[in-house]
C-alpha positions in Angstrom: 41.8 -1.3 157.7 38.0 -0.2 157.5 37.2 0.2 153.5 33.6 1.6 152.6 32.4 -0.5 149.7 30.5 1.6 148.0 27.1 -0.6 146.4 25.8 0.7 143.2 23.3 -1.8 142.5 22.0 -5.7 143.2 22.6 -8.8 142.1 19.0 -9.8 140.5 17.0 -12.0 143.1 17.1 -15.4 140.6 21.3 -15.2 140.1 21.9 -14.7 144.1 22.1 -18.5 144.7 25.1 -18.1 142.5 27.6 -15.8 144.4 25.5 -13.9 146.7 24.6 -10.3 146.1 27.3 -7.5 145.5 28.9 -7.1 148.6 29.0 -10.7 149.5 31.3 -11.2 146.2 33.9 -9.1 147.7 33.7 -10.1 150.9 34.7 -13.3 149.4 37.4 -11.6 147.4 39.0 -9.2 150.0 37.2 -10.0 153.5 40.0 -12.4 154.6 42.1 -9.3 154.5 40.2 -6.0 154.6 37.2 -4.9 156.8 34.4 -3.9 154.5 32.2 -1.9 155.2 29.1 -1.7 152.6 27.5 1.6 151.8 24.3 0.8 149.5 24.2 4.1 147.2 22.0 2.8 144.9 19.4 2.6 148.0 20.3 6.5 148.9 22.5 5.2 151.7 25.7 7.0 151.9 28.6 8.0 154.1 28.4 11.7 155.7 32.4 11.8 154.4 35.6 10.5 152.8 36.7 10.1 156.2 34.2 7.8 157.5 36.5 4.9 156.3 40.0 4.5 155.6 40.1 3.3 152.3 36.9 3.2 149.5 36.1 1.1 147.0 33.2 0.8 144.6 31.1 -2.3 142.5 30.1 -2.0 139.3 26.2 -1.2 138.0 23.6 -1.6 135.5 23.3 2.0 135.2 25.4 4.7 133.3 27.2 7.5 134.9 26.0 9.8 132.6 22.1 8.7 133.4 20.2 11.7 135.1 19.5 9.8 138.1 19.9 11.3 141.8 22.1 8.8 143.5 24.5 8.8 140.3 25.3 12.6 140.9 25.5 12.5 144.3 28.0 9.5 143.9 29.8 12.0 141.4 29.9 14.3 144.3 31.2 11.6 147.0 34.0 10.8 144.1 35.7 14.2 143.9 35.4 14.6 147.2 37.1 11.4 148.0 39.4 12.6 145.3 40.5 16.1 147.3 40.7 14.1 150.4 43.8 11.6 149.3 41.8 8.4 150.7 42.6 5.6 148.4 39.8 4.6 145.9 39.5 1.8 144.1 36.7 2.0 140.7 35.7 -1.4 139.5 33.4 -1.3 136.1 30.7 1.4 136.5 33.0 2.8 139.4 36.3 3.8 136.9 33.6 4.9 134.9 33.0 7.2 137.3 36.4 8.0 138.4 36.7 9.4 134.9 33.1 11.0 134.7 33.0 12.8 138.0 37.0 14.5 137.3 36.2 16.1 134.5 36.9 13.0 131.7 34.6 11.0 129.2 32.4 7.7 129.1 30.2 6.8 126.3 28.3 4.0 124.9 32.1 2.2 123.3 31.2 1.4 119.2 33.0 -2.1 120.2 29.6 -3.1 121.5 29.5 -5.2 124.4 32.7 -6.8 126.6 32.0 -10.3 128.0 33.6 -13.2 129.6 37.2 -13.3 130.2 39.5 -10.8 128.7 43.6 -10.6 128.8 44.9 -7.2 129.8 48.2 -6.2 129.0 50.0 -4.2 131.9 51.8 -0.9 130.1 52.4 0.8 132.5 53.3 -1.1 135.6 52.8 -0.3 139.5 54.7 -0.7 142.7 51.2 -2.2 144.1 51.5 -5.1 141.2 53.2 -7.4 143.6 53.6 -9.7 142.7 54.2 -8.6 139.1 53.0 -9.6 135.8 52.9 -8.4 132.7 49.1 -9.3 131.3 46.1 -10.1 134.2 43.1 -12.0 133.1 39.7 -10.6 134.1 36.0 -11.0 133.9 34.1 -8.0 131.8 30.3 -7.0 131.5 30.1 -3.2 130.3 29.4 -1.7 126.8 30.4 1.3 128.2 34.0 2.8 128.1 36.1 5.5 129.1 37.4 7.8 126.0 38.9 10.4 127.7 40.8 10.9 130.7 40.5 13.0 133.3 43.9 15.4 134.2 46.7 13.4 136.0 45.1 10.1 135.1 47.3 7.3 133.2 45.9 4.3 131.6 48.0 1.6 132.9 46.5 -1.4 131.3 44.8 -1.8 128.3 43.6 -4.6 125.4 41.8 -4.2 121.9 38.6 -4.0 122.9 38.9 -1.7 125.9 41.9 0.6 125.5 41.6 2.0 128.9 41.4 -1.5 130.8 42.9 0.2 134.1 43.8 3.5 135.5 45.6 5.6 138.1 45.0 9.1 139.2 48.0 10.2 141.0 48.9 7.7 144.2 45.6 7.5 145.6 43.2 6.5 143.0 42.8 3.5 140.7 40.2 2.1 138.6 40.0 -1.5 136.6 37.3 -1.4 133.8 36.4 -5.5 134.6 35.5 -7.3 137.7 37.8 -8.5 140.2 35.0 -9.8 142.1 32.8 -12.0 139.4 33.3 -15.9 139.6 32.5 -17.4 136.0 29.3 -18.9 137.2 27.4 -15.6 137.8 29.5 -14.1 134.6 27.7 -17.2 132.7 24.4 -16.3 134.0 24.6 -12.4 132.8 25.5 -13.3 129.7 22.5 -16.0 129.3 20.1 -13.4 130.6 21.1 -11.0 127.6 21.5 -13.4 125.2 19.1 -12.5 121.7 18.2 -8.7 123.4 21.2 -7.2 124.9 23.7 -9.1 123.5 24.1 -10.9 120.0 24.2 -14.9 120.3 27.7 -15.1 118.7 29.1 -13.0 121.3 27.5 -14.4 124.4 28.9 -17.7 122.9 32.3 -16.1 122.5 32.1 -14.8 126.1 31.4 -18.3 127.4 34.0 -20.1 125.2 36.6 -17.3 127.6 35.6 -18.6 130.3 37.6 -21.7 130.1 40.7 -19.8 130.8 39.7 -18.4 134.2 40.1 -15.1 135.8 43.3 -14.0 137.8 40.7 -13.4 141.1 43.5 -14.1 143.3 46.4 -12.0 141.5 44.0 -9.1 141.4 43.3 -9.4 144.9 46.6 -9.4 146.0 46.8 -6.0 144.0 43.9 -4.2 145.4 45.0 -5.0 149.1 48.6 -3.8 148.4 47.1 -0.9 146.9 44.8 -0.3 150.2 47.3 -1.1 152.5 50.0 0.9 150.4 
């Protein structure tokens, strides 16, 4: 199974001793199971169509995907098309964002301020690709934005407090999870340093790194994605 990863922005040069650079985190994540395929978007490098792979899956980014930048609204274009074409998609962070954007939903800037560090997610509403299944996941966050409002025929189908639409589906072919799959706690530690005073209050990069005792479910999540692929 060829899936296109689709590379919305770099790990910065001083945190790649950590866990690599985007597409080296998943390939640790999925590449014992999946062929990946990297597509860097964020350099203007993209496939000619959905059907140059057989599955698709995005990484997260710094940017927003309401910015007015070229390679955000032709990624907007590559989701709807991927969208009409029934490929499976898979939206992690700035990619659900995305999902939601590009189908005619909402993102913003969430009042909640930033989400950091390790969050529990309660499943509501639960998928024959959760196998095996579990009522709550627990995965790493870095976003401040957050989808408001749906696009038509999505669901939320995981959710917390601080992110009510934690995960998504759009009919059979589409999913989205608002956190990262892919981080390891070392380079989530290392974000939240980096923004600690400017970006980010003190309190809640302390709070963020106080979560991260409890550990992500990286391999639970895994196991999801690749039953999702593989259907």
């Amino acid at each position: 199974m060829r899936v296109g990863l689709l590379v919305c922005d770099h790990v910065r040069e001083e945190f790649r001793g950590v866990a690599g650079d985007y597409p080296d985190m998943f390939e640790a994540l999925l590449g014992d199971r999946l062929e990946l395929r990297p597509y860097f978007l964020v350099d203007d490098e993209f496939p000619d169509g959905p059907g140059e792979c057989d599955a698709w899956l995005t990484t997260g980014s710094r940017e927003s995907v309401y910015d007015d930048i070229g390679w955000v609204h032709r990624f907007a274009d590559l989701t709807r098309k991927v969208a009409a074409s029934d490929h499976k998609l898979v939206g992690v962070c700035f990619g659900q964002q995305m999902i939601a954007h590009a189908l005619g939903g909402r993102v913003e800037r969430s009042n909640r301020g930033w989400g950091i560090g390790v969050k529990e997610v309660t499943v509501t509403e639960p998928q024959p690709w959760m196998d095996p299944p579990a009522s709550a996941f627990r995965i790493l966050n870095s976003h401040r934005d957050q989808v408001t409002r749906l696009p038509h025929g999505a669901q939320v189908i995981a959710s917390n407090e601080h992110c009510p639409v934690s995960a998504i589906a759009v009919g059979d072919s589409i999913i989205g999870f608002q956190g990262h799959p892919e981080f390891v706690p070392d380079y989530s530690a290392a974000l939240m340093e980096a923004r600690r005073g400017t970006l980010i209050p003190d309190d809640v990069v302390d709070a963020g790194l106080a979560s991260l005792q409890t550990g992500p479910d990286r391999r639970l999540l895994a196991d999801w994605i690749v039953a999702f692929i593989l259907g």
